[in-house]
mmCIF file as gemmi writes it, N, C-alpha and C atoms, coordinates in Angstrom:
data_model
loop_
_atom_site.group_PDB
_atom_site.id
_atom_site.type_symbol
_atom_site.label_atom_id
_atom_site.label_alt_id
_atom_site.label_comp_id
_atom_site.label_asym_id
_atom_site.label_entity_id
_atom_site.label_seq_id
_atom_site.pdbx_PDB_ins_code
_atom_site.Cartn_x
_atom_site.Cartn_y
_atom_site.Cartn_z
_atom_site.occupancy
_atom_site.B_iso_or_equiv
_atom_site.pdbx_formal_charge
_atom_site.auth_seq_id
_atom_site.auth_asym_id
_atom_site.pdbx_PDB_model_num
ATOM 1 N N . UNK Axp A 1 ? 88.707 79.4 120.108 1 0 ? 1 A 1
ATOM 2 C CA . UNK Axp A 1 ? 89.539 80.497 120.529 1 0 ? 1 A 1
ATOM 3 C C . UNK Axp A 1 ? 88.823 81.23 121.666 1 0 ? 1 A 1
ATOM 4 N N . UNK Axp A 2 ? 89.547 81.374 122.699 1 0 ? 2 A 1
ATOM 5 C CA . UNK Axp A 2 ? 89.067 82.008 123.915 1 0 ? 2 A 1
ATOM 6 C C . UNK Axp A 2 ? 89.238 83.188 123.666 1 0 ? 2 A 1
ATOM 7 N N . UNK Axp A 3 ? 88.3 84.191 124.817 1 0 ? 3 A 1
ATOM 8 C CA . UNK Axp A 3 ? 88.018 85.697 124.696 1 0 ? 3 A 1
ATOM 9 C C . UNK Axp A 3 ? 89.308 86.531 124.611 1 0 ? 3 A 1
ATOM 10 N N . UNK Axp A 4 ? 90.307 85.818 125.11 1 0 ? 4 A 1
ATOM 11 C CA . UNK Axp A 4 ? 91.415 86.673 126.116 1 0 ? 4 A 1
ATOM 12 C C . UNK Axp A 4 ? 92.441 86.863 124.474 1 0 ? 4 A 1
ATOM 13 N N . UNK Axp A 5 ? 92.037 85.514 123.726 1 0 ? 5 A 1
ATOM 14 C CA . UNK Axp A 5 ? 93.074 85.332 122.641 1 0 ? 5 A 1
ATOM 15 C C . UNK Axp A 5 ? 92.452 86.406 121.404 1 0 ? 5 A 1
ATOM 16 N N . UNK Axp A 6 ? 91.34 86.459 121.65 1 0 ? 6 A 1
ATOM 17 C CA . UNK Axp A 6 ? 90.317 87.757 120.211 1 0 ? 6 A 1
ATOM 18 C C . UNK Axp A 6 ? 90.745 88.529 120.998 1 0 ? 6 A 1
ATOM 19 N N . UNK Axp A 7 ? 91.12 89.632 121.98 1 0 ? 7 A 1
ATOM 20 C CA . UNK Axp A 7 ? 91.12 90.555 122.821 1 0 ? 7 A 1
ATOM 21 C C . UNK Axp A 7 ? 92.711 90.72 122.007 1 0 ? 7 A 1
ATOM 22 N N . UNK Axp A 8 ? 93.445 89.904 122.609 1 0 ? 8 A 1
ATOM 23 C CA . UNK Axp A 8 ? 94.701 90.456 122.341 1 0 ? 8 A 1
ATOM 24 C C . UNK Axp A 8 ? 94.869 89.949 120.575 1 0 ? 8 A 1
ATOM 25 N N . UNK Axp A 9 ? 94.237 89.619 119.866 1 0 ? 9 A 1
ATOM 26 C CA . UNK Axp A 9 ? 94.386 89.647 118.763 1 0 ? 9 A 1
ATOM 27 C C . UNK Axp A 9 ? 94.086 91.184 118.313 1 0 ? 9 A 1
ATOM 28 N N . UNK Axp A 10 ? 92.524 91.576 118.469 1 0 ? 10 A 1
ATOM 29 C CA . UNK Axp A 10 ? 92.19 92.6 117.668 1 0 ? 10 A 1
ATOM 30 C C . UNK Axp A 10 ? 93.08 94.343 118.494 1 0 ? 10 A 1
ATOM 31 N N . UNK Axp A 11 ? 93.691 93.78 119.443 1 0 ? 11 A 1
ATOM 32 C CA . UNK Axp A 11 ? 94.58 94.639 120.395 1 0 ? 11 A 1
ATOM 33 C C . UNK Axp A 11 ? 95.607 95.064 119.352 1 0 ? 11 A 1
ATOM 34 N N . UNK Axp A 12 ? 96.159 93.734 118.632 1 0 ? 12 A 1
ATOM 35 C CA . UNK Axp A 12 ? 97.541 93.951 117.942 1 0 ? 12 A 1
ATOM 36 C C . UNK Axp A 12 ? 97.34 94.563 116.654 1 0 ? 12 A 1
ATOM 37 N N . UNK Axp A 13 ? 95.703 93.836 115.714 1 0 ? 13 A 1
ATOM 38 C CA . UNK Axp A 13 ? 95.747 94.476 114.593 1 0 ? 13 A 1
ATOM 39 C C . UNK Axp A 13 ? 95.349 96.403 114.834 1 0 ? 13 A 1
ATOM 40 N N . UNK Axp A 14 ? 94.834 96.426 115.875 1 0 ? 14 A 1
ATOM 41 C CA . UNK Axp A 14 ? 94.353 97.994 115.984 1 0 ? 14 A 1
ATOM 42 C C . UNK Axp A 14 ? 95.846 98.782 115.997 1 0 ? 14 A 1
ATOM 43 N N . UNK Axp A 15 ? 96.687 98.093 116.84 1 0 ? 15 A 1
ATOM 44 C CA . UNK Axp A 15 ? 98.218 98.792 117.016 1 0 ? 15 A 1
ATOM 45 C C . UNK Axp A 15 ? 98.76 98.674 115.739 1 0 ? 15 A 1
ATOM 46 N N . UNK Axp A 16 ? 98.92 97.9 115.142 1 0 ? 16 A 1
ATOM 47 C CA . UNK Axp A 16 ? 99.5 97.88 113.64 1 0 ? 16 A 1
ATOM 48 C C . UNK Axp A 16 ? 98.818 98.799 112.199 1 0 ? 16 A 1
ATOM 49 N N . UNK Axp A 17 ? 98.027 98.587 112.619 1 0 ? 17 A 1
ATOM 50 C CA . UNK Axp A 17 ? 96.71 99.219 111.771 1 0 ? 17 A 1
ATOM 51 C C . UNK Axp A 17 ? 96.762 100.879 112.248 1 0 ? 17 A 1
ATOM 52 N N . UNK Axp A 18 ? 97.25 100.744 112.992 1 0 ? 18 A 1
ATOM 53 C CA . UNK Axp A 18 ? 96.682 102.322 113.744 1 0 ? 18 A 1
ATOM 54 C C . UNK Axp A 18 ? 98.065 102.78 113.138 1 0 ? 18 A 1
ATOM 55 N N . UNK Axp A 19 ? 99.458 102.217 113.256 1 0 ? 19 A 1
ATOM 56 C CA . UNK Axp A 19 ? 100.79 103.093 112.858 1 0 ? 19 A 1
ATOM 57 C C . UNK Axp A 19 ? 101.113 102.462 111.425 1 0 ? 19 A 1
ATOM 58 N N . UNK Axp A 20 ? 100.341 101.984 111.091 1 0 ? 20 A 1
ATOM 59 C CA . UNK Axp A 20 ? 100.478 102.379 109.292 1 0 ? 20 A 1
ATOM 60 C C . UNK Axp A 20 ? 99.62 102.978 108.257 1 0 ? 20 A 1
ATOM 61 N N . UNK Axp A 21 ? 98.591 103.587 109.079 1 0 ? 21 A 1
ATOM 62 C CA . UNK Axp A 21 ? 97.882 104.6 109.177 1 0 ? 21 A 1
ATOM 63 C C . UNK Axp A 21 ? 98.337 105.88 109.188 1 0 ? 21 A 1
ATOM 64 N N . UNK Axp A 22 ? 98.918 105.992 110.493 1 0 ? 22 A 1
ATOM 65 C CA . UNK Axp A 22 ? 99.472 106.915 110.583 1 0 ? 22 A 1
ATOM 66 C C . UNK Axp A 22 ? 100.858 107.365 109.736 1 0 ? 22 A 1
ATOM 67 N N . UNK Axp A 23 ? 101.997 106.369 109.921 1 0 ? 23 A 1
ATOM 68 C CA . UNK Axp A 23 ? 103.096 106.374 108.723 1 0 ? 23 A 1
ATOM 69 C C . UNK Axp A 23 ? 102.923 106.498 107.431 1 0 ? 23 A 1
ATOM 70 N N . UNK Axp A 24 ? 101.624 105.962 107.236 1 0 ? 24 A 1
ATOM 71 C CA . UNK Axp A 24 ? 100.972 106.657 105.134 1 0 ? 24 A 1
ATOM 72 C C . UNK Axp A 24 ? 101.009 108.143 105.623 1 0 ? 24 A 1
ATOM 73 N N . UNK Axp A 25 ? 99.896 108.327 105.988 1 0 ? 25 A 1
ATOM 74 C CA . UNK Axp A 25 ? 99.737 109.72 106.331 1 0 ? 25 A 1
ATOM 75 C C . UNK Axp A 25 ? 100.656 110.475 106.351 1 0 ? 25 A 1
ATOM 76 N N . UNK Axp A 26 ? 101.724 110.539 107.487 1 0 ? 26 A 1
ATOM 77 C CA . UNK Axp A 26 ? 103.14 111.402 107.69 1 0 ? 26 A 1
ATOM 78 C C . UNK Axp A 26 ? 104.009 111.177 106.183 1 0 ? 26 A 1
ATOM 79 N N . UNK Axp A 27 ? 103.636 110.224 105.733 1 0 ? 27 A 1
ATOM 80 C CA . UNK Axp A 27 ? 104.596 110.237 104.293 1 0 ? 27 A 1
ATOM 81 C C . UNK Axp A 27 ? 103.833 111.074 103.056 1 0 ? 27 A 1
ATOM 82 N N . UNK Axp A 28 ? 102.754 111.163 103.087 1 0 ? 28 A 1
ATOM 83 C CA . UNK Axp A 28 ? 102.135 111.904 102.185 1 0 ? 28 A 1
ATOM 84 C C . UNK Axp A 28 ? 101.478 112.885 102.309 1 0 ? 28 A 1
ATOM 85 N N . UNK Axp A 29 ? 101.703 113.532 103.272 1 0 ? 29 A 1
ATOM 86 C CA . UNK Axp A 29 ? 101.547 115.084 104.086 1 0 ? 29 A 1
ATOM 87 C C . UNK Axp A 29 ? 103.251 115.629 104.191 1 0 ? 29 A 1
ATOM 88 N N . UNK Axp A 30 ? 104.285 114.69 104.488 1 0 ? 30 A 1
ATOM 89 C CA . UNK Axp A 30 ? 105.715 115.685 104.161 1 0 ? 30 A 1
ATOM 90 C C . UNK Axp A 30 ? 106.189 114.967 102.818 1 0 ? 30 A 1
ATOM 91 N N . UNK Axp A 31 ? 105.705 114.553 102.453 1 0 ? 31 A 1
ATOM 92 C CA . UNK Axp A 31 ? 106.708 114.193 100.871 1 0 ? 31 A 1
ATOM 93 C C . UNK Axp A 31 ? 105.7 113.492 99.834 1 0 ? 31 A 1
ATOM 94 N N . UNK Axp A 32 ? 104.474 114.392 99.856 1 0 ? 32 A 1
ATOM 95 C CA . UNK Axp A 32 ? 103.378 114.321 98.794 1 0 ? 32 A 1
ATOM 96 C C . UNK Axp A 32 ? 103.629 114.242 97.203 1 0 ? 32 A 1
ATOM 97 N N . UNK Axp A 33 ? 105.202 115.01 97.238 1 0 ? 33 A 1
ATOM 98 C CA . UNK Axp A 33 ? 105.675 115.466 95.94 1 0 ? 33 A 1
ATOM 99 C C . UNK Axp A 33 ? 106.195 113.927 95.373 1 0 ? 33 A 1
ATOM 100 N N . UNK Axp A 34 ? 106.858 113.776 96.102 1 0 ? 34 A 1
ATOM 101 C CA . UNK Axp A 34 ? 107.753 112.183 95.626 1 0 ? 34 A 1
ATOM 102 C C . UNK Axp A 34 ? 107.168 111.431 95.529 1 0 ? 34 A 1
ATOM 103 N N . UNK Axp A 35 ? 105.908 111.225 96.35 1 0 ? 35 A 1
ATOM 104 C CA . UNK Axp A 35 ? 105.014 109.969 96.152 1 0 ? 35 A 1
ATOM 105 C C . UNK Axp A 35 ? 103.964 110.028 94.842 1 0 ? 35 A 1
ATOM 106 N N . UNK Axp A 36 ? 103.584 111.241 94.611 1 0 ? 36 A 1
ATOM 107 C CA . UNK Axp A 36 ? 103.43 111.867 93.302 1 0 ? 36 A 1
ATOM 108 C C . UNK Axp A 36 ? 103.694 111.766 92.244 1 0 ? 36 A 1
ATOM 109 N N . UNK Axp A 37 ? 105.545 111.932 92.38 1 0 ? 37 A 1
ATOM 110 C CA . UNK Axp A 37 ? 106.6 111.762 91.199 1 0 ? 37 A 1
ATOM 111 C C . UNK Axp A 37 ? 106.434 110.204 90.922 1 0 ? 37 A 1
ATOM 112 N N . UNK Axp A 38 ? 106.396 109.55 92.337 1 0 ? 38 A 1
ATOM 113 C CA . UNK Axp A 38 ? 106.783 107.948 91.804 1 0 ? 38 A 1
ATOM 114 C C . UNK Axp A 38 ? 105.507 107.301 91.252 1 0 ? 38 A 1
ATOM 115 N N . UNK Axp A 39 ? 104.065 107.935 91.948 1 0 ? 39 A 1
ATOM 116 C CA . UNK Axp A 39 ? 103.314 107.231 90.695 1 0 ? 39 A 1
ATOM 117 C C . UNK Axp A 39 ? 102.654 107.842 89.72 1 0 ? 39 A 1
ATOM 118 N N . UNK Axp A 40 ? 103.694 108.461 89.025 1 0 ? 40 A 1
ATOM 119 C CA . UNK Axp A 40 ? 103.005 109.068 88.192 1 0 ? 40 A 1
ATOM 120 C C . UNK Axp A 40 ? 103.899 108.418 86.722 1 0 ? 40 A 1
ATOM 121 N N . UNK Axp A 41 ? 105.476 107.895 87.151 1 0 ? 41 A 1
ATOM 122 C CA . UNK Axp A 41 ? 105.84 107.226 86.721 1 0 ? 41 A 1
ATOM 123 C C . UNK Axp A 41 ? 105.562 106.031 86.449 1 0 ? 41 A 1
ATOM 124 N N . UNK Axp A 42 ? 104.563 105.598 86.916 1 0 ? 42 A 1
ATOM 125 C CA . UNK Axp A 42 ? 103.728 104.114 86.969 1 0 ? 42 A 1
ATOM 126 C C . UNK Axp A 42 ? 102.425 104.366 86.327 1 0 ? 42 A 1
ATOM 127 N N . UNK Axp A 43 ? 101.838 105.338 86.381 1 0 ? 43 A 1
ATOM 128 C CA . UNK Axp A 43 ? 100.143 105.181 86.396 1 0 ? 43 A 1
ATOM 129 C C . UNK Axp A 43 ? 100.406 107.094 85.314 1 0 ? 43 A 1
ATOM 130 N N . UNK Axp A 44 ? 99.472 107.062 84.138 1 0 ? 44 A 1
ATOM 131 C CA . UNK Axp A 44 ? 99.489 108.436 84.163 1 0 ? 44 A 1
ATOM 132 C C . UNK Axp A 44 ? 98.067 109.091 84.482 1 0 ? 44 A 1
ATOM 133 N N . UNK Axp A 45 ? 98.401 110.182 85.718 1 0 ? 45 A 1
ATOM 134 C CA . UNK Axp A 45 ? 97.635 110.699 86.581 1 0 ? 45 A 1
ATOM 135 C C . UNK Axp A 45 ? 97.908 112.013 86.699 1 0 ? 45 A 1
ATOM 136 N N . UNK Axp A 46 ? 96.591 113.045 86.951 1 0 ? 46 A 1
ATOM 137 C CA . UNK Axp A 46 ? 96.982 114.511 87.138 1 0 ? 46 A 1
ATOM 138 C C . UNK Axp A 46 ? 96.981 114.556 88.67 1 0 ? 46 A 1
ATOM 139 N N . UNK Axp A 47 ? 97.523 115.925 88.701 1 0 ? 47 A 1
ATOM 140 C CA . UNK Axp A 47 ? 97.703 115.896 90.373 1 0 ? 47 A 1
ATOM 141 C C . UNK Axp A 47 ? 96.599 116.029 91.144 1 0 ? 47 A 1
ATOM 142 N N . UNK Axp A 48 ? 95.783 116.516 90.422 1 0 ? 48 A 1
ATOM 143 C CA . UNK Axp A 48 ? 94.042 116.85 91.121 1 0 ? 48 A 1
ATOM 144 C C . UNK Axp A 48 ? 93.432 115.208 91.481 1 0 ? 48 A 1
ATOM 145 N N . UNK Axp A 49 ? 93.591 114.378 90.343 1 0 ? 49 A 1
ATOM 146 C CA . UNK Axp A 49 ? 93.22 113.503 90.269 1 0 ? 49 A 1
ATOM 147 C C . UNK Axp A 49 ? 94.128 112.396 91.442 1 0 ? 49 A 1
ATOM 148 N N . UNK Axp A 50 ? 95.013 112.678 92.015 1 0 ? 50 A 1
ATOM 149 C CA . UNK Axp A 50 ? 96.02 111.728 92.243 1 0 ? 50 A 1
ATOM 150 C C . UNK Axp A 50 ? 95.404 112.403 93.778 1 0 ? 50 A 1
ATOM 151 N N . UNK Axp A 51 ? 95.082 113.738 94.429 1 0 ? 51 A 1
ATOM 152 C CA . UNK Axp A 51 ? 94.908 114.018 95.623 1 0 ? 51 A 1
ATOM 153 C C . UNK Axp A 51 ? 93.564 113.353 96.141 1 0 ? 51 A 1
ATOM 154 N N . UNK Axp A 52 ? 92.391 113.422 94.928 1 0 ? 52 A 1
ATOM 155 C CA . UNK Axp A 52 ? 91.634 112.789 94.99 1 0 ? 52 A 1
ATOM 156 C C . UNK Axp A 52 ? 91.281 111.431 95.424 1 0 ? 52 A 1
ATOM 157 N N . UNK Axp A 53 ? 92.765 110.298 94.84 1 0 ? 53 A 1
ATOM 158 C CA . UNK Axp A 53 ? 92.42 108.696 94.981 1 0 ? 53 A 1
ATOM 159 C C . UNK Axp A 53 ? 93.216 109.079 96.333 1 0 ? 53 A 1
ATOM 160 N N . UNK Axp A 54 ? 94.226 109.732 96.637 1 0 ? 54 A 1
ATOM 161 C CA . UNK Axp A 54 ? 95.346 109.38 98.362 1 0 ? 54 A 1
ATOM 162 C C . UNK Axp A 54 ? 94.363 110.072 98.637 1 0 ? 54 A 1
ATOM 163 N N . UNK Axp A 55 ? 92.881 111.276 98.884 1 0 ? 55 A 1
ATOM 164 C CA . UNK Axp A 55 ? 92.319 111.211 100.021 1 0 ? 55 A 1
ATOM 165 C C . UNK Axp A 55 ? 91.046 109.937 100.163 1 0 ? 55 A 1
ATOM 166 N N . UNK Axp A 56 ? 90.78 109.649 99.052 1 0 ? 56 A 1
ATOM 167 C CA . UNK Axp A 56 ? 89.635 108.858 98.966 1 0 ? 56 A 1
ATOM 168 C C . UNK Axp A 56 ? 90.336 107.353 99.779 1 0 ? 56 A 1
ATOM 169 N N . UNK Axp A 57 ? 91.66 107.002 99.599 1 0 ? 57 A 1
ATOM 170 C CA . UNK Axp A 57 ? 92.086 105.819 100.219 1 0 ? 57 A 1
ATOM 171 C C . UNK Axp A 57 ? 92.242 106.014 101.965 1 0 ? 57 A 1
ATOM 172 N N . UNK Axp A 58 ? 91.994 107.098 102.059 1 0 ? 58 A 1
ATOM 173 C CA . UNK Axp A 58 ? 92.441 107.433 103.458 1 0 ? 58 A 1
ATOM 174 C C . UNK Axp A 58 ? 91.238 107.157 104.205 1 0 ? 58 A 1
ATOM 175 N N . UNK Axp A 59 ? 90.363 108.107 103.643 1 0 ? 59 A 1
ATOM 176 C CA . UNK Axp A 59 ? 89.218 107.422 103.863 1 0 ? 59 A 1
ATOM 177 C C . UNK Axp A 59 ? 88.304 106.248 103.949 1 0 ? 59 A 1
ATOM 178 N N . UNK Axp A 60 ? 88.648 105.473 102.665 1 0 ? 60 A 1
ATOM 179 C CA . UNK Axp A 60 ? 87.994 103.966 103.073 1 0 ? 60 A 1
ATOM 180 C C . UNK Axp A 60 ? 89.23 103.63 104.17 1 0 ? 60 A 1
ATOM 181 N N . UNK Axp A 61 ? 90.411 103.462 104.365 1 0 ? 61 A 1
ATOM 182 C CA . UNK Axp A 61 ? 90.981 103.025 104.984 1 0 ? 61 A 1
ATOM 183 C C . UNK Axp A 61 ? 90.551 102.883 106.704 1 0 ? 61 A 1
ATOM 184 N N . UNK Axp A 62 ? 90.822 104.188 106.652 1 0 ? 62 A 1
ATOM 185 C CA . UNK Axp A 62 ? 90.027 104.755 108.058 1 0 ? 62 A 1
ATOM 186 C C . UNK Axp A 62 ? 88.908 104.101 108.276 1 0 ? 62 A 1
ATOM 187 N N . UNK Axp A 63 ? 87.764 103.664 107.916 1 0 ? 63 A 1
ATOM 188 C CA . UNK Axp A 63 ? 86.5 103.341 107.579 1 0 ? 63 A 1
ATOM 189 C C . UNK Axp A 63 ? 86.445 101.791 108.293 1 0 ? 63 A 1
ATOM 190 N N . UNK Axp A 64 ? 87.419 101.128 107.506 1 0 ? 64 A 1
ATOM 191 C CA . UNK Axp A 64 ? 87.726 99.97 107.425 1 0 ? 64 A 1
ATOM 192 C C . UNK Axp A 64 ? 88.652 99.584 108.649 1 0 ? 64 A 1
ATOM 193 N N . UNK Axp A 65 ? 89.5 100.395 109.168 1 0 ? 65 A 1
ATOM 194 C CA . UNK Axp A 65 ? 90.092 100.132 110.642 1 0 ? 65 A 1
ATOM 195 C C . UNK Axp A 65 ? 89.321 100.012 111.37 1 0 ? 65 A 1
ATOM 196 N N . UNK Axp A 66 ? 88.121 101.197 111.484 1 0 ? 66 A 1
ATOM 197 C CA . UNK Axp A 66 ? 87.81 101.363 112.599 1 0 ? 66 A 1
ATOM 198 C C . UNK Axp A 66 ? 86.209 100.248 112.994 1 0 ? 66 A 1
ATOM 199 N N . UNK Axp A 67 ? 85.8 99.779 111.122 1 0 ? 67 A 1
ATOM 200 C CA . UNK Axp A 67 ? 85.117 98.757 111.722 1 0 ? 67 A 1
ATOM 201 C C . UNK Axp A 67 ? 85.191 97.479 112.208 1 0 ? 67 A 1
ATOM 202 N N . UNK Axp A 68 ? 86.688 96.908 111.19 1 0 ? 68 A 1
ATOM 203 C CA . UNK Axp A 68 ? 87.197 96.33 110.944 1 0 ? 68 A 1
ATOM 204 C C . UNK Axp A 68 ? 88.156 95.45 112.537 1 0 ? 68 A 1
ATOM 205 N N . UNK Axp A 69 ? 88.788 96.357 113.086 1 0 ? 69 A 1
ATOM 206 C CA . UNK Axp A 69 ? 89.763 96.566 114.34 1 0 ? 69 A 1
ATOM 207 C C . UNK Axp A 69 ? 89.365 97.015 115.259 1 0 ? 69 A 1
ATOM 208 N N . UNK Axp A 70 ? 88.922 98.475 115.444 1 0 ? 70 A 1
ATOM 209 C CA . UNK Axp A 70 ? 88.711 99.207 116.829 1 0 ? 70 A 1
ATOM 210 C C . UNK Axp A 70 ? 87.723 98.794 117.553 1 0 ? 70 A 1
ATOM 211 N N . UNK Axp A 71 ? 86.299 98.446 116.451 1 0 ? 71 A 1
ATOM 212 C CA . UNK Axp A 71 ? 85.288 98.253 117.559 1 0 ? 71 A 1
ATOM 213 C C . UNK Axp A 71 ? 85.197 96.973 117.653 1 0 ? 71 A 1
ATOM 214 N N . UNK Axp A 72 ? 85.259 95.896 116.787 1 0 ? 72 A 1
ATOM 215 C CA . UNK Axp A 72 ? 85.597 94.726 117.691 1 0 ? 72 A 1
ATOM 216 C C . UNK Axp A 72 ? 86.43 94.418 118.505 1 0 ? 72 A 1
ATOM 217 N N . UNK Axp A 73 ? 87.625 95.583 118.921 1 0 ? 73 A 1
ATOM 218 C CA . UNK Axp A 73 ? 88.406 95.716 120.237 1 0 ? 73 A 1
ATOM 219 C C . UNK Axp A 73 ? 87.793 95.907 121.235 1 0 ? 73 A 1
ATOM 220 N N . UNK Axp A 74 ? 86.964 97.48 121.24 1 0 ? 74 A 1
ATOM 221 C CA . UNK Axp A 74 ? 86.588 97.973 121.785 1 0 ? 74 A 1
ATOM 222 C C . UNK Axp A 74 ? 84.967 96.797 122.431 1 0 ? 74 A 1
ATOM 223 N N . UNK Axp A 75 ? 84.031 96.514 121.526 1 0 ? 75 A 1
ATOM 224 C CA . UNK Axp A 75 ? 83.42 95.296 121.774 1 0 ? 75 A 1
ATOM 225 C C . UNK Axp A 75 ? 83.672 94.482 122.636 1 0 ? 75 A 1
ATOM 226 N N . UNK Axp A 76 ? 85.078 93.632 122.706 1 0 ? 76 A 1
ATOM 227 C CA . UNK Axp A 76 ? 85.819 92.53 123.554 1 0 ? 76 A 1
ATOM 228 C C . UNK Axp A 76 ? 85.682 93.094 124.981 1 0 ? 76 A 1
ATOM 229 N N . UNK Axp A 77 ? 86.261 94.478 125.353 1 0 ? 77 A 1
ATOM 230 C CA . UNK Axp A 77 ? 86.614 94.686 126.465 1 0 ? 77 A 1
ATOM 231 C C . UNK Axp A 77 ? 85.215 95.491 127.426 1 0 ? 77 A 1
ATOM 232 N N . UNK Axp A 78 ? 84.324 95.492 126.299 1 0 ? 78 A 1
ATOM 233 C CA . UNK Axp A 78 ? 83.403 96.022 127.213 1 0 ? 78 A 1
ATOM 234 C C . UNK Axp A 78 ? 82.496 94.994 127.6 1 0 ? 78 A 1
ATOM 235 N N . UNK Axp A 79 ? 82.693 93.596 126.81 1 0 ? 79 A 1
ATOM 236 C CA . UNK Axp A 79 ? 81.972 91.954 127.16 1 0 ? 79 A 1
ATOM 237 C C . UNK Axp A 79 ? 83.414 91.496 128.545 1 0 ? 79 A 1
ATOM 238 N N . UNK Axp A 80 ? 83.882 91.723 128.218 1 0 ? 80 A 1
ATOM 239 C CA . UNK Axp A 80 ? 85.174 91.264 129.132 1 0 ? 80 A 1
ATOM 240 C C . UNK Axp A 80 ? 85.041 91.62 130.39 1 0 ? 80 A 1
């Protein structure tokens, strides 16, 4: 696999990665309650406890994009 094809690979997962990132986020910053309601119907969880695992996932998440995606983007184009 040539440079140009990792370039625009880790290009696409950073763009994808980056707006479902962001779309968790916007869903559980305006409708924290429902996402709440729905797993709480699944899993039994207090709400302290439940803000706890959605920030702790945000966090590895984040973590994991940015080692994961951004800087081997960012990597490509500064060898490029």
């Amino acid at each position: 696999m040539d440079r140009n094809a990792l370039q625009t690979f880790f290009m696409w997962c950073t763009i994808i990665n980056g707006v479902w990132f962001v779309l968790a986020a916007m869903i559980c910053a305006f409708a924290g309650d429902w996402v709440y309601r729905m797993q709480s119907k699944w899993f039994p969880i207090s709400r302290d406890a439940f803000n706890v695992a959605i920030y702790s996932f945000f966090a590895l998440f984040k973590i994991i994009f940015l080692v994961f995606n951004v800087v081997p983007y960012i990597a490509l184009l500064i060898v490029g």
